[in-house]
C-alpha positions as CSV (number, residue, x, y, z in Angstrom):
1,X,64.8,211.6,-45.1
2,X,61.4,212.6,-44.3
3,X,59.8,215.8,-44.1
4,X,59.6,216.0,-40.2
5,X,63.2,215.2,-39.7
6,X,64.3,217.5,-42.8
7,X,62.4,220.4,-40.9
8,X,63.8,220.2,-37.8
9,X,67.8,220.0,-39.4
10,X,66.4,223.2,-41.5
11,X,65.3,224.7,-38.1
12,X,68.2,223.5,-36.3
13,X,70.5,225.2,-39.1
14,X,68.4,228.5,-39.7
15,X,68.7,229.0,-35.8
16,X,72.2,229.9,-36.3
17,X,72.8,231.5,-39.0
18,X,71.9,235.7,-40.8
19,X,71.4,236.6,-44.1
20,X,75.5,237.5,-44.7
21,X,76.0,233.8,-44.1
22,X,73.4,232.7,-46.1
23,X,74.7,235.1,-49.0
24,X,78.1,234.1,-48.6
25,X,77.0,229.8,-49.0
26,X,75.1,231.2,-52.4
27,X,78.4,232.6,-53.4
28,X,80.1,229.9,-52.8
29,X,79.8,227.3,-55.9
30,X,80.5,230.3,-58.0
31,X,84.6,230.6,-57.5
32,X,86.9,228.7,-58.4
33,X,87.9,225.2,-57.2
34,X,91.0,226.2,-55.5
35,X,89.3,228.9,-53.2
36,X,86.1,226.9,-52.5
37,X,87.9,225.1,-49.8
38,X,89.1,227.3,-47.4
39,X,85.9,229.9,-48.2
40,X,83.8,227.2,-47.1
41,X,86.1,226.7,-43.6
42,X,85.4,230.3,-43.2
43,X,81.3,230.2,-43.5
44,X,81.6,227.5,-41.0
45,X,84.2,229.7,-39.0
46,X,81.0,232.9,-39.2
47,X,78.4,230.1,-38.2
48,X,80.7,229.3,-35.5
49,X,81.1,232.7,-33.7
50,X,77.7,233.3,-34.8
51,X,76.2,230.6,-32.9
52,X,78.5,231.1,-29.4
53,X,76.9,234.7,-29.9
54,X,73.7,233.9,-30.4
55,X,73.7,231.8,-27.2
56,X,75.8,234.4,-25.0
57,X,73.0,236.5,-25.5
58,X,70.2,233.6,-25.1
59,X,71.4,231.2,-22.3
60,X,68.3,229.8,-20.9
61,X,66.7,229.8,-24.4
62,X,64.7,226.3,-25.5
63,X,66.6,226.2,-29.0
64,X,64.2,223.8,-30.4
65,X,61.2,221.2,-29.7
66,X,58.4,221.3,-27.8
67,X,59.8,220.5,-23.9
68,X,59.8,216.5,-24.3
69,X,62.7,215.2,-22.8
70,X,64.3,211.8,-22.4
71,X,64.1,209.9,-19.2
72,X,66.9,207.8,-18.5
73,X,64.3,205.0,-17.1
74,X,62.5,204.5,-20.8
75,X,61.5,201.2,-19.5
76,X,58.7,202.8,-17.4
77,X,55.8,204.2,-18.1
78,X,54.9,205.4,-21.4
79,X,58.2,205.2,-23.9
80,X,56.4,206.3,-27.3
81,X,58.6,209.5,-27.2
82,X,61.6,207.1,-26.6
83,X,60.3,205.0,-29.8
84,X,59.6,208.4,-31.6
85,X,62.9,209.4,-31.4
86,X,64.2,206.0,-32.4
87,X,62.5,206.4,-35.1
88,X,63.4,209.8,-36.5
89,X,67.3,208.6,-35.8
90,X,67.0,205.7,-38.5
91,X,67.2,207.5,-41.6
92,X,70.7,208.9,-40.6
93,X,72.2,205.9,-39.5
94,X,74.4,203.3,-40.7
95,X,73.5,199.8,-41.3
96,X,75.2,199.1,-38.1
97,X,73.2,202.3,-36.2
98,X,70.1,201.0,-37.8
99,X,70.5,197.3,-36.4
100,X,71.2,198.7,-32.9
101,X,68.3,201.2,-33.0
102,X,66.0,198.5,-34.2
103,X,67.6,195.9,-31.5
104,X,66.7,198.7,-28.8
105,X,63.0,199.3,-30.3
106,X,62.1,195.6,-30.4
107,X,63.7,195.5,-26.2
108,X,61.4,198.2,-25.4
109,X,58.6,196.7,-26.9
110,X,59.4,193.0,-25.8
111,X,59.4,194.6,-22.3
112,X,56.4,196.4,-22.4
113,X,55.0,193.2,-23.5
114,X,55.9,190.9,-20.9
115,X,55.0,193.5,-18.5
116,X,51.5,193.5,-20.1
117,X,51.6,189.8,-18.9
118,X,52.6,190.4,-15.9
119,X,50.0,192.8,-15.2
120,X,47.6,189.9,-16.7
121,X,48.8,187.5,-14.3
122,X,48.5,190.1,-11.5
123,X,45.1,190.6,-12.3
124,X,44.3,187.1,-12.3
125,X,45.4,186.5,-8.6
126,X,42.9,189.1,-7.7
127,X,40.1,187.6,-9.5
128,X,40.8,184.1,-8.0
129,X,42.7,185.3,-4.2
130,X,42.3,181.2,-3.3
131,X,44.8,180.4,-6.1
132,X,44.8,178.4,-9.5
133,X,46.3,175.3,-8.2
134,X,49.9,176.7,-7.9
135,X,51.9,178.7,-5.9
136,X,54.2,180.2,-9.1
137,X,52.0,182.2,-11.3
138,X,54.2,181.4,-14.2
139,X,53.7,177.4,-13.3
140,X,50.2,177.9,-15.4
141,X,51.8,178.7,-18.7
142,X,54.3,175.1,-18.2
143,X,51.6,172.7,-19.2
144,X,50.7,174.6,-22.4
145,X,51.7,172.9,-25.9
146,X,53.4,174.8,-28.5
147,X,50.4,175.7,-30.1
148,X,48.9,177.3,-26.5
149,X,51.9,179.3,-26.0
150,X,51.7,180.4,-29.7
151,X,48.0,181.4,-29.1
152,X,49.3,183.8,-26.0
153,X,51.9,185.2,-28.1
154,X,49.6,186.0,-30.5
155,X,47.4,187.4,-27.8
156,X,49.8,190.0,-27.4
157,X,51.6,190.7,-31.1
158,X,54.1,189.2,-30.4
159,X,55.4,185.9,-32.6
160,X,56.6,182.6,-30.5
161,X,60.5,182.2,-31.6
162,X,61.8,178.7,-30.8
């Protein structure tokens, strides 16, 4: 776990919480086996009522971060908070979690890709209005070999997959 992410769970957790909690979790791997259990249901019982307390008195309070929020349309416009977040999700996630999150990163980033393309090939019909010789814009990338396309790929990051 990084240092970032570690900071804001420490945050996150110091948020709701006082110093008889805190007092009571120091206390805790001092008794005995047998009472640890249900002592420890009861500290999470405190940070409970605690916390529904704490935001009783503080409803329109921003508990944490800095106002970034997602957008539900993360294909548009700039997604590096979207790939941020990704990012500070992997360390806590299953091998599973982690080949979805990565699956989602490489989407975004495949789509801003073609859309740099697309914004290529838009630009080229307004440097040349009288056409290329096609009416398809996509129709100038069929006559390129394998070694052409690679080149383009390249161009952008990306690899050529077969």
């Amino acid at each position: 776990m990084d240092e970032q992410n570690s900071k804001a769970i420490t945050t996150f957790d110091s948020l709701f919480t006082n110093n008889r909690i805190q007092m009571l979790k120091i206390l805790l791997p001092w008794l005995a086996p047998g009472q640890q259990g249900g002592f420890a249901v009861y500290i999470k019982l405190l940070e409970l009522q605690y916390t529904l307390s704490f935001l009783h008195r503080r409803p329109d309070t921003r508990l944490m971060g800095n106002g970034r929020q997602l957008s539900a349309d993360f294909f548009q416009g700039d997604n590096a908070d979207t790939l941020a977040l990704l990012d500070e999700l992997l360390p806590f996630s299953s091998n599973e979690e982690r080949s979805k999150i990565e699956n989602m990163k490489n989407m975004i980033l495949n789509f801003k890709k073609m859309q740099e393309m697309m914004d290529m090939v838009k630009m080229m019909q307004e440097l040349f209005p009288e056409g290329m010789g096609t009416d398809n814009p996509m129709d100038m990338f069929s006559g390129m070999s394998d070694s052409g396309l690679s080149s383009l790929f390249q161009m952008f990051g990306g690899d050529k997959t077969d």
